[in-house]
BANUTI-867897 format. One record per residue (C-alpha): chain; residue in three letters; x, z, y. Coordinates in Angstrom, 3 decimals, padded with zeros to 6 digits. Each point is the difference from the previous one (the first is absolute). Layout:
BEGIN
@mol->A; type->ALA; x->X; z->Z; y->Y
...
% end
This chain:
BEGIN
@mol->A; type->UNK; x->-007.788; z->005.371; y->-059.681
@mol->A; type->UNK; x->-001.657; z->003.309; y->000.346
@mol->A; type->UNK; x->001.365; z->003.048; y->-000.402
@mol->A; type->UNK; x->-001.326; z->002.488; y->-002.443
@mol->A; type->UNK; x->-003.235; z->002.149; y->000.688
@mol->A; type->UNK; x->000.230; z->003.506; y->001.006
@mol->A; type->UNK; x->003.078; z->-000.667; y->001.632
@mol->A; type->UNK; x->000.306; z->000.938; y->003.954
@mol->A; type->UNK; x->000.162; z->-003.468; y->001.225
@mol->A; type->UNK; x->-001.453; z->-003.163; y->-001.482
@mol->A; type->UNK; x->000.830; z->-003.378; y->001.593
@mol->A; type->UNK; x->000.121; z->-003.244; y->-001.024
@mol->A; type->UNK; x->002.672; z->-002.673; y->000.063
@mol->A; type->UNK; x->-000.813; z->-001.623; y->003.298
@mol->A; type->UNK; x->-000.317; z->003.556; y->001.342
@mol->A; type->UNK; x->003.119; z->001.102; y->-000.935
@mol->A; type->UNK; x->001.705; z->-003.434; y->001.997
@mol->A; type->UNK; x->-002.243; z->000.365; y->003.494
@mol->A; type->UNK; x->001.702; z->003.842; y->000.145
@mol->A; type->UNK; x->002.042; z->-000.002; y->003.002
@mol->A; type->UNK; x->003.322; z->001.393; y->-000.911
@mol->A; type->UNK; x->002.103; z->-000.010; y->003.214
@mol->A; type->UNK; x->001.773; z->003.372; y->000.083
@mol->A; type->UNK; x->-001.749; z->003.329; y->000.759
@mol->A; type->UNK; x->-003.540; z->001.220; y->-001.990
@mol->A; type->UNK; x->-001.650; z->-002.654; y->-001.870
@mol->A; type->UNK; x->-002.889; z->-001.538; y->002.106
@mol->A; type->UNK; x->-002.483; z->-002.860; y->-001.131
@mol->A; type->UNK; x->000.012; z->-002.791; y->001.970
@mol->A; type->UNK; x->-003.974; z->-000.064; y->002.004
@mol->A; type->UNK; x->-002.690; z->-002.593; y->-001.271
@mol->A; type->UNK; x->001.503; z->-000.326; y->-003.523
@mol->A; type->UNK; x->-003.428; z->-002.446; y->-000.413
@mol->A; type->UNK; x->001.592; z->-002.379; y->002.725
@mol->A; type->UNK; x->002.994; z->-000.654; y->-002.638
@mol->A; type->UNK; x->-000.909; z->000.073; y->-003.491
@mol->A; type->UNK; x->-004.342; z->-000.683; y->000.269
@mol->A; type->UNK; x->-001.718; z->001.390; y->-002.551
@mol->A; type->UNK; x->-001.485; z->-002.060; y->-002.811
@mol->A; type->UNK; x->-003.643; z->000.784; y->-000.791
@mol->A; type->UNK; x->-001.983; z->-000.785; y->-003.355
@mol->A; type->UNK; x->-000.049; z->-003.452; y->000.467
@mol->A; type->UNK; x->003.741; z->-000.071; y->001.047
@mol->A; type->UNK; x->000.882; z->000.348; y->-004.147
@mol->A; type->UNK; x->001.246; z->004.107; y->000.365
@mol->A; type->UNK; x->-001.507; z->002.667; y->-002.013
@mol->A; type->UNK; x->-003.154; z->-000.350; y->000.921
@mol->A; type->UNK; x->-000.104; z->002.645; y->002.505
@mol->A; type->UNK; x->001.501; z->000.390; y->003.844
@mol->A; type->UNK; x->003.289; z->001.695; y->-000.563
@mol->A; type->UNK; x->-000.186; z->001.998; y->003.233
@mol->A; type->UNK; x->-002.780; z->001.551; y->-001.355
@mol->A; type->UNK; x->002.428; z->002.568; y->-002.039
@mol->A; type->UNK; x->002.785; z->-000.241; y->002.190
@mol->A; type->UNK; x->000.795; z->003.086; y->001.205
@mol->A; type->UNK; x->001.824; z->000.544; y->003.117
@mol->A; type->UNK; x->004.017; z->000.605; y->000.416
@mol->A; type->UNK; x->000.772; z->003.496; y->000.305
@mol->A; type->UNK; x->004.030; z->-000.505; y->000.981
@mol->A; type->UNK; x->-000.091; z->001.563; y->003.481
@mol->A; type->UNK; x->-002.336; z->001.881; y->002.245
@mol->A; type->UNK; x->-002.438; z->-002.131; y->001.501
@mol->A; type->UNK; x->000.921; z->-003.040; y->-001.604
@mol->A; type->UNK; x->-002.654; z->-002.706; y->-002.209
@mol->A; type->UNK; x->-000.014; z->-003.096; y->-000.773
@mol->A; type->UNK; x->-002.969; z->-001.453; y->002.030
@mol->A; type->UNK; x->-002.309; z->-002.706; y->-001.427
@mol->A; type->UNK; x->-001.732; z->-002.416; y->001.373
@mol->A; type->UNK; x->-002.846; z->002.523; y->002.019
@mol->A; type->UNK; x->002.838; z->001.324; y->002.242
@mol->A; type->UNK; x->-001.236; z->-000.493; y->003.932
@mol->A; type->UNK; x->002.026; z->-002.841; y->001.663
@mol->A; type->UNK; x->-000.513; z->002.460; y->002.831
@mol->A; type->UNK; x->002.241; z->002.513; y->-001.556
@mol->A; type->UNK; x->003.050; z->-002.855; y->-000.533
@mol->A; type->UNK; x->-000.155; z->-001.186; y->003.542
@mol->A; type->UNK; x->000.952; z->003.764; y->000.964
@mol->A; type->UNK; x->002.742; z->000.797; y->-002.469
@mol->A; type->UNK; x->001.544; z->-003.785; y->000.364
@mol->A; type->UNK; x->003.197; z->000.061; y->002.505
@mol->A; type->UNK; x->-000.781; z->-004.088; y->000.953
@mol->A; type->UNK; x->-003.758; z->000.576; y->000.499
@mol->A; type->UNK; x->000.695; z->001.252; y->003.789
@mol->A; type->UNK; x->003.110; z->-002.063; y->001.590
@mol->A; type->UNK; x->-000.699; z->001.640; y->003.099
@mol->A; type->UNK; x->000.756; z->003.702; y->-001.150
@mol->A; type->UNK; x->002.804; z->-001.563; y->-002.095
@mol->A; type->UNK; x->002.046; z->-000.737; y->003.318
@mol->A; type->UNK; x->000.035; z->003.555; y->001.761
@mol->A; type->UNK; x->-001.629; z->001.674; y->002.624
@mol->A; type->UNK; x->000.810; z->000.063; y->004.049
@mol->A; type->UNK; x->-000.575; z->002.869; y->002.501
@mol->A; type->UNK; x->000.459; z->-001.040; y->002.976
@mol->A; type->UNK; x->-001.251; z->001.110; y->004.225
@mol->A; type->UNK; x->-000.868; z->-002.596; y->002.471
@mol->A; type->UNK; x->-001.101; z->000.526; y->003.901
@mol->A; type->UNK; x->-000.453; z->-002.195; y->002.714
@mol->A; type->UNK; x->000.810; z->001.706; y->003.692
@mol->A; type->UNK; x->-002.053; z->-002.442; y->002.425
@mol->A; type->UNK; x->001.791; z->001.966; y->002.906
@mol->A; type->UNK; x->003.622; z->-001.215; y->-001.042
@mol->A; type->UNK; x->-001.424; z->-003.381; y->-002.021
@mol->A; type->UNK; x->001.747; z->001.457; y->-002.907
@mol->A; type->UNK; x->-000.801; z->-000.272; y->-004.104
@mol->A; type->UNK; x->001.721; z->003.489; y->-001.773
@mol->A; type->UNK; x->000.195; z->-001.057; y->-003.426
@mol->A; type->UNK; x->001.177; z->003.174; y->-002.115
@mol->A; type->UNK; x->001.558; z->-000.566; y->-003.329
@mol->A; type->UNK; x->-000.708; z->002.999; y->-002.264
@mol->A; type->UNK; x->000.808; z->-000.236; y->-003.820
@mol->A; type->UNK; x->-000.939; z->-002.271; y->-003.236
@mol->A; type->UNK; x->-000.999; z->001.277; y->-003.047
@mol->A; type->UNK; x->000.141; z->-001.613; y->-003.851
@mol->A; type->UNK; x->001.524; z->-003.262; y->001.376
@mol->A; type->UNK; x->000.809; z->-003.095; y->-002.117
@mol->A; type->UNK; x->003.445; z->000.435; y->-002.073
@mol->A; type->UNK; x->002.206; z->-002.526; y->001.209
@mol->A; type->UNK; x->003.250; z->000.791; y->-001.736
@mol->A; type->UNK; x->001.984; z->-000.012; y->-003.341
@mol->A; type->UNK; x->-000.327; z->003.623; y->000.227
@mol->A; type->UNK; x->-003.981; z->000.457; y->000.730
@mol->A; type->UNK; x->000.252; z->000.618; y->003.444
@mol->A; type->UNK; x->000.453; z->-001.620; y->003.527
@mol->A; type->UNK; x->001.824; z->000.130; y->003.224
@mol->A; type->UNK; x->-003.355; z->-000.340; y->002.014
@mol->A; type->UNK; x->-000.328; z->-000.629; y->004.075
@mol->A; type->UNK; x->-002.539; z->-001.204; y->002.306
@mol->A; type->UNK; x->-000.725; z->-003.145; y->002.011
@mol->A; type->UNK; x->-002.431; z->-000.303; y->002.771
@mol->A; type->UNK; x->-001.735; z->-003.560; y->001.599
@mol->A; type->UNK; x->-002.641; z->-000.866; y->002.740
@mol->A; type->UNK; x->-001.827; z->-002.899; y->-001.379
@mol->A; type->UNK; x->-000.328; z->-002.201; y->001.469
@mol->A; type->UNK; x->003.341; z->000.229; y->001.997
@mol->A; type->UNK; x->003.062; z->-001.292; y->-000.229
@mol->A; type->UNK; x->001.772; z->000.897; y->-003.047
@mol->A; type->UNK; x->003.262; z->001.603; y->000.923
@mol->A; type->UNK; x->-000.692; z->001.351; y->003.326
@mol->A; type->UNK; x->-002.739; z->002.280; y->-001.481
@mol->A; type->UNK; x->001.800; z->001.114; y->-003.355
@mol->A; type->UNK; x->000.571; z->004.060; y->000.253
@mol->A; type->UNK; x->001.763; z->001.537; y->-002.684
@mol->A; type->UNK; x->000.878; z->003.668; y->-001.660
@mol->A; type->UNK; x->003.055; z->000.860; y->-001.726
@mol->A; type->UNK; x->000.243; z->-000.117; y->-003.775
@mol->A; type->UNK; x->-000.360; z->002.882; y->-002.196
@mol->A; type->UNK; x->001.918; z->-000.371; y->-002.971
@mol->A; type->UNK; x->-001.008; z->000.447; y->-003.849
@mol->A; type->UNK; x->-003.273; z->001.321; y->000.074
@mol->A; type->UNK; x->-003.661; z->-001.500; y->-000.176
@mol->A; type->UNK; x->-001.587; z->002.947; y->002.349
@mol->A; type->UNK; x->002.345; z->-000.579; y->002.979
@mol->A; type->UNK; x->-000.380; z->002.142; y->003.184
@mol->A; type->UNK; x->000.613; z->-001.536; y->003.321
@mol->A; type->UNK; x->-001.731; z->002.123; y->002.729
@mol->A; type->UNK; x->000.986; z->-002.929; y->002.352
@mol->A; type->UNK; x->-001.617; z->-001.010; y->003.336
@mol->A; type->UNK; x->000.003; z->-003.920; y->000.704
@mol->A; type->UNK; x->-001.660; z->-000.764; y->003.442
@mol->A; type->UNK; x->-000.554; z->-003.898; y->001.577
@mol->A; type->UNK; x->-000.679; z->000.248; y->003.654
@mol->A; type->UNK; x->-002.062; z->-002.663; y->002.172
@mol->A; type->UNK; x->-002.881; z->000.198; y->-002.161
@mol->A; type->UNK; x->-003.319; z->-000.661; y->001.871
@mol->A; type->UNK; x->-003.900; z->000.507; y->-000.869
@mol->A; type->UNK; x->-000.052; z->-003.892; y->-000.663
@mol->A; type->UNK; x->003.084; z->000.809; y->-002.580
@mol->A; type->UNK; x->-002.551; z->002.716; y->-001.337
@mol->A; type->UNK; x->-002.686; z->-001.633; y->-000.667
@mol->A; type->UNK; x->001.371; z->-003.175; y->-001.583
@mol->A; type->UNK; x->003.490; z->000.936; y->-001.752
@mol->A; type->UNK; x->000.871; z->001.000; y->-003.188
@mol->A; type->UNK; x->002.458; z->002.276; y->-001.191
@mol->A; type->UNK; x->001.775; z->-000.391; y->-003.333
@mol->A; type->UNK; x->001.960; z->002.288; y->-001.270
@mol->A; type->UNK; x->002.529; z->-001.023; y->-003.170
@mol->A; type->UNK; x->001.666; z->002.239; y->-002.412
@mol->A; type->UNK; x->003.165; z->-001.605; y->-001.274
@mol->A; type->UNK; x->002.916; z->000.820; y->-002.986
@mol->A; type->UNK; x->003.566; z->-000.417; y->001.958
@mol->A; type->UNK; x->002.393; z->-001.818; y->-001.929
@mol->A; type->UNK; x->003.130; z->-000.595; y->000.782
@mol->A; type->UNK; x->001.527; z->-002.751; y->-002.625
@mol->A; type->UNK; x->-003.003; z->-002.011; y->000.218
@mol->A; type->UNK; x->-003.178; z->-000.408; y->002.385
@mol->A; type->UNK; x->-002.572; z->003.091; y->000.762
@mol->A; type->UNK; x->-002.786; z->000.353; y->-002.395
@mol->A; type->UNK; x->-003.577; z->000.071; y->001.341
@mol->A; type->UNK; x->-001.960; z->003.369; y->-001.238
@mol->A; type->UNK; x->-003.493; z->-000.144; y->001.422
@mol->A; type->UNK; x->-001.832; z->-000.441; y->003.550
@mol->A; type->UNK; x->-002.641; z->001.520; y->001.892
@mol->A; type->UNK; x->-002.242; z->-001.990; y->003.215
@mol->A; type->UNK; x->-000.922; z->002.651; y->002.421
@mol->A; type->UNK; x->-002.265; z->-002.414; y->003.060
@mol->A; type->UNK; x->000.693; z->001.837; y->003.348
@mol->A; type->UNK; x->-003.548; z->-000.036; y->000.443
@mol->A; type->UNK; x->-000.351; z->002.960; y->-002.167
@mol->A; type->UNK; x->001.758; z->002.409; y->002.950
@mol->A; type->UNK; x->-001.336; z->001.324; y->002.457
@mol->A; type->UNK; x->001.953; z->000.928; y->003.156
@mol->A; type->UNK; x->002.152; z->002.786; y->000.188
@mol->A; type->UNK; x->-001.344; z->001.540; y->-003.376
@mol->A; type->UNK; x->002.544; z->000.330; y->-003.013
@mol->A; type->UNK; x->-001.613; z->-001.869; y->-002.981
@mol->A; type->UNK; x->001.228; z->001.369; y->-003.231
@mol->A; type->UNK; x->000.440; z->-002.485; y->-003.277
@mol->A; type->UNK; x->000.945; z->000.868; y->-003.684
@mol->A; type->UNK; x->-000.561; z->-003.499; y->-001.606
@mol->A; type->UNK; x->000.969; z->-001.880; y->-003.307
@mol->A; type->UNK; x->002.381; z->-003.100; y->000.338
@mol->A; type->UNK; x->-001.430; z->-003.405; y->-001.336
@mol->A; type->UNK; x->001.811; z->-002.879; y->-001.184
@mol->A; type->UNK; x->001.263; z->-002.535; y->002.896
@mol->A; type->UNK; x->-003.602; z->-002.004; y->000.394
@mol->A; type->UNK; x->000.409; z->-004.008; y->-000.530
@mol->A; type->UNK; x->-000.926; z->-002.004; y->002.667
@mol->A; type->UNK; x->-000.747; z->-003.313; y->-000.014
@mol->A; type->UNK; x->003.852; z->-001.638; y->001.899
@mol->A; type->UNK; x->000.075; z->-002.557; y->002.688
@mol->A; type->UNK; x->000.962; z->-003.358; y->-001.397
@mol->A; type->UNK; x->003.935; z->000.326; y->001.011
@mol->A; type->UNK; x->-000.060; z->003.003; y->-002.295
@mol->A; type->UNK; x->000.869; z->000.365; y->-003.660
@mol->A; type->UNK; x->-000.989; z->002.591; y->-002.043
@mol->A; type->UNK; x->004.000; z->001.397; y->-000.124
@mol->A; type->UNK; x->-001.102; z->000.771; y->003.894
@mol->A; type->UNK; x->-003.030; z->002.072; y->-001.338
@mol->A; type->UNK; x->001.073; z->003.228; y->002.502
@mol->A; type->UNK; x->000.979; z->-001.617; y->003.149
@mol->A; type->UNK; x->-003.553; z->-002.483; y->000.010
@mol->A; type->UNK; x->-002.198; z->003.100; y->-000.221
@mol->A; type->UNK; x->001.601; z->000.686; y->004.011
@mol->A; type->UNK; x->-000.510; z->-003.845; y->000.414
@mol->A; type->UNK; x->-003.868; z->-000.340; y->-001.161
@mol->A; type->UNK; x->-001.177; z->003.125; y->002.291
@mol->A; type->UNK; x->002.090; z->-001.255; y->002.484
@mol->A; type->UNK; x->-001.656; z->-003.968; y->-000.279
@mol->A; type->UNK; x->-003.538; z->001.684; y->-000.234
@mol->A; type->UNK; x->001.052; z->002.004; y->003.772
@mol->A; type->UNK; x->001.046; z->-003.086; y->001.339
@mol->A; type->UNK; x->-003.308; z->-002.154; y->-000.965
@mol->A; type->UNK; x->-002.461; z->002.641; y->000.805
@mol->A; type->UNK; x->001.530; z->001.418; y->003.215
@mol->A; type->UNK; x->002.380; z->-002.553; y->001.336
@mol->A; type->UNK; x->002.898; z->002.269; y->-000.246
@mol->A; type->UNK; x->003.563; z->-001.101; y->-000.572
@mol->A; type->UNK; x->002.658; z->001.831; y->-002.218
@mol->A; type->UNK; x->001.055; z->003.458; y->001.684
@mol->A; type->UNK; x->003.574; z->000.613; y->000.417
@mol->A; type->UNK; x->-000.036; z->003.722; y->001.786
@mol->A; type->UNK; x->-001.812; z->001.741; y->002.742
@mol->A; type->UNK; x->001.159; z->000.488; y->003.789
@mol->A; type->UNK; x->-001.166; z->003.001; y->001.990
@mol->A; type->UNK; x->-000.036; z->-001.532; y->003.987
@mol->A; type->UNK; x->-000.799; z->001.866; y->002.991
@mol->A; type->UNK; x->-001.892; z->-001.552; y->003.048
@mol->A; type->UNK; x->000.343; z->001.358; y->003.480
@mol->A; type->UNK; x->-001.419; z->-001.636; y->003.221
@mol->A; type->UNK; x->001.535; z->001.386; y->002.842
@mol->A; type->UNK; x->-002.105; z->-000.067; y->003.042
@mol->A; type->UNK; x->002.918; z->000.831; y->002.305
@mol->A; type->UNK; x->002.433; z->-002.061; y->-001.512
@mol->A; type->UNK; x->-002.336; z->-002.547; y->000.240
@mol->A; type->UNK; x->000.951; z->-001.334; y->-004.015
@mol->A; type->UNK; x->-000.039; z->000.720; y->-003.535
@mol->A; type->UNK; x->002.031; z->002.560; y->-001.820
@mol->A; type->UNK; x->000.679; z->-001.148; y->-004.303
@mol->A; type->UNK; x->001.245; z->002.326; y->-001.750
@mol->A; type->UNK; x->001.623; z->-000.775; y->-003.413
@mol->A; type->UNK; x->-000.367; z->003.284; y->-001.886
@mol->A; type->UNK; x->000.877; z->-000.705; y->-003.800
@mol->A; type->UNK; x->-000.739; z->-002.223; y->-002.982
@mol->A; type->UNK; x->-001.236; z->001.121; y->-003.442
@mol->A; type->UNK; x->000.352; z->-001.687; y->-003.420
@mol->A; type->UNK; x->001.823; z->-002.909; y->001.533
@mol->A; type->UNK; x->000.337; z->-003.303; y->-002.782
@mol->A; type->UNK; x->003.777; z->000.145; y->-001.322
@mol->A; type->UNK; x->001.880; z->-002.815; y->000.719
@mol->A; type->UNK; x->003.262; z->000.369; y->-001.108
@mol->A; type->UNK; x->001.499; z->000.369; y->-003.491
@mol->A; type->UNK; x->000.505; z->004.073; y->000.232
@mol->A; type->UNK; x->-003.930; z->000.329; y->-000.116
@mol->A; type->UNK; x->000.075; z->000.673; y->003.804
@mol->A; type->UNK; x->-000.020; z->-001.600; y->003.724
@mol->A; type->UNK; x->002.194; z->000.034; y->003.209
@mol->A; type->UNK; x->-002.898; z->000.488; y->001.847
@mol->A; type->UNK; x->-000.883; z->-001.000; y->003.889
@mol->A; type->UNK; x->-003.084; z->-000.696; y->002.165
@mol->A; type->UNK; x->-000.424; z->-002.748; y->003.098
@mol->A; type->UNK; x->-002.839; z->000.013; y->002.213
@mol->A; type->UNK; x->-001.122; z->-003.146; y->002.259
@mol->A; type->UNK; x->-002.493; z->-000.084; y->002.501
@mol->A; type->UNK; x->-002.119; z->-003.336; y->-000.774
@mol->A; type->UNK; x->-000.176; z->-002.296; y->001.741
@mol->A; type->UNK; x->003.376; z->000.178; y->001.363
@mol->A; type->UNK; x->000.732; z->-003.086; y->002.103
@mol->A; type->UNK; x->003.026; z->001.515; y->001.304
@mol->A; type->UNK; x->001.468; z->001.303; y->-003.281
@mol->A; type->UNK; x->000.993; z->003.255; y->001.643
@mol->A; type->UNK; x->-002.714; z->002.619; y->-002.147
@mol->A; type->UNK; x->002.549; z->000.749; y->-003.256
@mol->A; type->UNK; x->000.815; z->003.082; y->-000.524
@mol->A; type->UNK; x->001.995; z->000.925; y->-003.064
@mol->A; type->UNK; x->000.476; z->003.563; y->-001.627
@mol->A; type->UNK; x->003.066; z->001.273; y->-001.840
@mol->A; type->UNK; x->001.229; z->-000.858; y->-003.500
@mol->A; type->UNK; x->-000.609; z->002.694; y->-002.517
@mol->A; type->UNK; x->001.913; z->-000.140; y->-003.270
@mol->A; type->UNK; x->-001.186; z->-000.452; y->-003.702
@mol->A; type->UNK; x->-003.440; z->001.333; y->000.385
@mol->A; type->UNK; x->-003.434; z->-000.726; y->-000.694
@mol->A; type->UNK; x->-001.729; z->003.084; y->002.436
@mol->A; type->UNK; x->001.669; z->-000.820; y->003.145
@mol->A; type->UNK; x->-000.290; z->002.797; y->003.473
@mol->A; type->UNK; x->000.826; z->-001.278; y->002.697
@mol->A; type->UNK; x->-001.446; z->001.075; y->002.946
@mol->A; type->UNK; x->000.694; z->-002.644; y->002.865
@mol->A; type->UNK; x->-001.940; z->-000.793; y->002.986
@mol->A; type->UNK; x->-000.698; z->-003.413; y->001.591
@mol->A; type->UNK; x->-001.655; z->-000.766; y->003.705
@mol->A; type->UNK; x->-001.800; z->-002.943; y->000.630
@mol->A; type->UNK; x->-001.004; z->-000.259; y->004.017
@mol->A; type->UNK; x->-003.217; z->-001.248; y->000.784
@mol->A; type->UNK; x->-003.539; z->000.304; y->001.333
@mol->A; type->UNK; x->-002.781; z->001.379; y->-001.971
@mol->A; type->UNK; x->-002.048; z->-003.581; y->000.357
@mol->A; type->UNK; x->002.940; z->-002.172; y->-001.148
@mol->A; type->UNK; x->000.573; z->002.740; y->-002.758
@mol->A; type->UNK; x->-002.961; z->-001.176; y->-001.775
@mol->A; type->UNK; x->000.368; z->-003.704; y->-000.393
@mol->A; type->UNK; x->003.477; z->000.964; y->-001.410
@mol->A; type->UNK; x->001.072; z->000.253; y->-004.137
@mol->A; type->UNK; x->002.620; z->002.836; y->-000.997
@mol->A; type->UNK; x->001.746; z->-001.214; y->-002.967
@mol->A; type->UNK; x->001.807; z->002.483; y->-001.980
@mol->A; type->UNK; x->002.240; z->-000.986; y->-003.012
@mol->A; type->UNK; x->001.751; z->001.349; y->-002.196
@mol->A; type->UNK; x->004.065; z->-001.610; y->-001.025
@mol->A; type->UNK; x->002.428; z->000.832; y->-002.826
@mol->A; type->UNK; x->003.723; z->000.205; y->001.293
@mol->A; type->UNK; x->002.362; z->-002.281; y->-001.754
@mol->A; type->UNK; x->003.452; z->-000.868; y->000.882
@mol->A; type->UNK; x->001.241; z->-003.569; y->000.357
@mol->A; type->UNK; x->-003.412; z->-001.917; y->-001.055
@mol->A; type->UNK; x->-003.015; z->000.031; y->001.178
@mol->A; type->UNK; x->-002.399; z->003.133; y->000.292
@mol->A; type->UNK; x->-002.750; z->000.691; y->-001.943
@mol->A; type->UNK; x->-003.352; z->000.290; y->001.258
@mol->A; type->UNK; x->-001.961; z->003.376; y->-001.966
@mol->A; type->UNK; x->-003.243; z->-000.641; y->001.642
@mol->A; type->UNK; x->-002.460; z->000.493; y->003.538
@mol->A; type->UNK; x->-002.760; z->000.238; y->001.814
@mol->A; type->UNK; x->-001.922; z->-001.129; y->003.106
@mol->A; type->UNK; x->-001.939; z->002.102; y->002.829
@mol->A; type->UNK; x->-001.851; z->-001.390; y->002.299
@mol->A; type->UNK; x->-003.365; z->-001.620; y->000.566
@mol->A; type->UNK; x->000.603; z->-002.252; y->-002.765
@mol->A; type->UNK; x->000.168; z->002.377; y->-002.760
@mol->A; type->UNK; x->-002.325; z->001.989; y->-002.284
@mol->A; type->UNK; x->-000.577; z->003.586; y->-001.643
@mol->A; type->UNK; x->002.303; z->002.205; y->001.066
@mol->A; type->UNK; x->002.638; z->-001.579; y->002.361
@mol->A; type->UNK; x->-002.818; z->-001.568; y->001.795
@mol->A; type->UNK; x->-001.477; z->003.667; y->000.618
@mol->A; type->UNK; x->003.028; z->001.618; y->000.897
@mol->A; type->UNK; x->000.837; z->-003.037; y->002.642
@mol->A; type->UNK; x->-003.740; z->000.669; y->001.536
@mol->A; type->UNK; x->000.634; z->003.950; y->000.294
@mol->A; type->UNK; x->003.367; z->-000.589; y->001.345
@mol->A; type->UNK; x->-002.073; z->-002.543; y->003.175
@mol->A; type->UNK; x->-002.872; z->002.581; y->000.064
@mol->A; type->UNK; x->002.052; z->003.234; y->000.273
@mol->A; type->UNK; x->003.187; z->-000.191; y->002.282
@mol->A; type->UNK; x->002.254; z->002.667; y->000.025
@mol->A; type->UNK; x->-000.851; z->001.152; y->-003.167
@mol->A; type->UNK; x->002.649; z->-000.163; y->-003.120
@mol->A; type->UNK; x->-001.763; z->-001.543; y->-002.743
@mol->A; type->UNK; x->001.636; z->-000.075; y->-003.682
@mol->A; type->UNK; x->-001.355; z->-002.064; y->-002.724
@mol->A; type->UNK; x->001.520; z->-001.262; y->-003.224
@mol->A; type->UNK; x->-000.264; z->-003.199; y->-000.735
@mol->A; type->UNK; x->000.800; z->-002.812; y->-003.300
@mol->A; type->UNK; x->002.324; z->-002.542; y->-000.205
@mol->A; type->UNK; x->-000.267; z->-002.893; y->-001.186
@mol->A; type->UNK; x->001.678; z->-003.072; y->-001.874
@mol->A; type->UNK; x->-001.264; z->-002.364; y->003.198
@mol->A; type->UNK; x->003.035; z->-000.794; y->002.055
@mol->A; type->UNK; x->-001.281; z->-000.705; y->003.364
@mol->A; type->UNK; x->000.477; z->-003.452; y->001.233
@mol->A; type->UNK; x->002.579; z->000.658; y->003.267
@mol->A; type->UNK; x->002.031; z->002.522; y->-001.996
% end
């Protein structure tokens, strides 16, 4: 059906149907050719292309029907699905690495246009920050929640301490944006992969990024695809341990060396832990550090600090003397490990690590510039690991 000439509009019947009708000024839907294709001379009609005297919609400003020449261009633009990566939000965000202090600054700004998460079109956003690859809990930083809004403001300041230029060049830091909810579990918003590589020292690096979906990684064989989240941590954490050797990180311990000419031994000093694994049910440790001497034929080189209470960045600040010439110094092994405090069972161990002439990277450097340079107070951090040694 047509309607009559002369008037304003003149449609036909399948016209009329494709009109989008939703509330508000009438708009055509776009590529009215991709629904209803036009039937030329051989297609029975009248013997002549119908869009050739169709004139355009004049409902609302701006608006027309658009046939068949309209630029695909032009619909990848105007279509909300066409980026997902804009769709999720935006992230502002600081980070700086302080070589002096072995420190990562990581400087939560604001989000802007996130993802609506709620019944009522909105979210109650926060942050989550991981090393990767590094043990899961003992690197997880986290901002407080901003409630109802999808362009939250944090202005927060999350630092992790013991971070070396080995972390630097190899780690990767991801940062999470998450919908707290608290009658069911947290909704995941968007992510962003910022490699530490990027930084250089002491120089703030300044990010305004947009979110992208959670990227799907290919799971080890334990893991199903309910586990999606958690195997992302366990695939950069299995390619890490095949290319490097490494073992899973469960925290960092900052130790101080001392050889005291005078004294005639070695001075440990136990200074603090950082982004220690949780072992108990509260999401937090009972934290305490032993020290032997290796080899120790006659068992007298332990040393044990205090017991600090339901924490996962431990001070403690204790001092251990080991007497002993320089020579016999150097055939020796200082193993430092690190214990979680539980009462009436058995403790559990959070993780170590070995200097002497043994080791490698870092622990074997600070053990040579301890021999080298007596008398001279030499702090390094250093990782540990998952590898229990075999006399503790």
């Amino acid at each position: 059906m047509r309607g009559r000439r002369g008037d304003r509009m003149t449609i036909n019947i399948q016209e009329h149907m494709a009109i989008n009708v939703c509330p508000g000024p009438i708009r055509p839907i776009r590529q009215i050719s991709d629904y209803f294709p036009r039937l030329g001379p051989e297609g029975g009609g009248s013997g002549a292309d119908p869009q050739a005297h169709l004139p355009t919609l004049t409902l609302s400003p701006g608006a027309g029907i658009r046939g068949a020449g309209a630029s695909e261009e032009g619909a990848e633009v105007d279509s909300y699905d066409s980026d997902d990566t804009t769709a999720l939000g935006t992230l502002e965000f600081d980070l700086l690495y302080d070589q002096a202090s072995c420190t990562l600054h990581c400087s939560i700004l604001r989000a802007k246009g996130l993802k609506p998460m709620d019944f009522n079109g909105l979210a109650d956003p926060y942050v989550k920050l991981h090393l990767l690859p590094g043990a899961c809990k003992a690197n997880k930083l986290k901002t407080k929640t901003q409630r109802n809004t999808l362009n939250p403001v944090w202005n927060e300041d999350l630092m992790y301490r013991g971070i070396t230029d080995e972390d630097i060049t190899r780690k990767v830091l991801r940062i999470s944006v998450c919908d707290e909810d608290k009658l069911s579990h947290n909704e995941f918003i968007g992510e962003t992969r910022v490699p530490l590589r990027r930084l250089k020292p002491s120089q703030k690096k300044h990010f305004n990024i947009c979110l992208e979906p959670q990227v799907p990684l290919a799971s080890p064989s334990s893991m199903t695809a309910a586990l999606r989240g958690i195997s992302c941590y366990l695939k950069e954490l299995e390619r890490a341990e095949q290319g490097q050797g490494l073992l899973e990180e469960r925290g960092r311990i900052l130790l101080s060396l001392t050889y005291k000419s005078q004294r005639r031994g070695l001075l440990v000093g136990i200074v603090r832990c950082a982004h220690l694994a949780a072992m108990d049910v509260n999401g937090y440790s009972d934290p305490y550090v032993k020290t032997y001497l290796r080899p120790d034929v006659e068992k007298k080189s332990k040393h044990k600090t205090s017991v600090k209470k339901k924490t996962l960045n431990p001070e403690f600040n204790e001092e251990f003397f080991y007497e002993m010439e320089l020579p016999a110094l150097a055939t020796k092994t200082l193993e430092v490990t690190v214990w979680d405090y539980d009462i009436g069972k058995s403790n559990d161990f959070i993780g170590g690590v070995s200097l002497g002439p043994n080791s490698r990277g870092e622990a074997l450097k600070h053990w040579g510039d301890c021999l080298r340079r007596p008398d001279v107070t030499l702090e390094r951090w250093h990782t540990l690991t998952s590898e229990l040694p075999p006399a503790a």
